[in-house]
Steps between C-alpha positions, in 0.01 A plus 500: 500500500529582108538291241800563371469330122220818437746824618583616196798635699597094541467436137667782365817431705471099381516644140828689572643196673465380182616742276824522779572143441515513101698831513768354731496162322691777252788592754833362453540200715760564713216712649269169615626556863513861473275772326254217358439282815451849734255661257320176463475478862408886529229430178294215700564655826193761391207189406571322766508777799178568374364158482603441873387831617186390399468241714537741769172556753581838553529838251803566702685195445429462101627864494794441667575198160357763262832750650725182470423460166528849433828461587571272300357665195769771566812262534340376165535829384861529617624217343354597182682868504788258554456288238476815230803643613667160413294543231385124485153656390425830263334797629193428352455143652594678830263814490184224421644288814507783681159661435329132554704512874416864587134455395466178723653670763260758525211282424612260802563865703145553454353209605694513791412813589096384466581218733611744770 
């Protein structure tokens, strides 16, 4: 088992949960249901994969949460291309988004990859 609250992988993603939440407390509201709640849902999707993983007794298991939340990193990503071409956020708020996703992505791709 890991400890979760040390992977920096964990605590990067809770930082982008956060930084999710304040950019689509921006969104026009008839969005709530929509673009807001599923990238909210995507956002804390990542931390908490990885939190449960953790409590996995095998490698193979906590891998298998790492890949979910992968996943979800990259739906993350979807809805923020989205979200540009509605153009509900500059280019510049979305190429620093981005980065911060693409760089956690590999970061958790990596650790999953020393797991296995």
């Amino acid at each position: 088992m890991h400890n979760f609250r040390k992977l920096v992988i964990w605590t990067r993603s809770i930082d982008l949960v956060t930084r999710i939440y304040q950019l689509t407390n921006t969104f026009p509201s008839h969005e709530r249901f929509g673009l807001i709640s599923q990238m909210q849902r995507a956002a804390v999707s990542i931390p908490t994969n990885i939190a449960e993983g953790s409590a996995k007794t095998s490698n193979k298991d906590f891998a298998r949460f790492l890949e979910i939340s992968i996943g979800s990193s990259l739906e993350l990503e979807t809805e923020l291309i989205i979200t540009l071409n509605l153009k509900y956020i500059d280019s510049m708020i979305f190429e620093d988004i981005q980065n911060e996703i693409i760089k956690l992505q590999k970061m958790i791709t990596v650790f999953k990859n020393k797991l296995e």
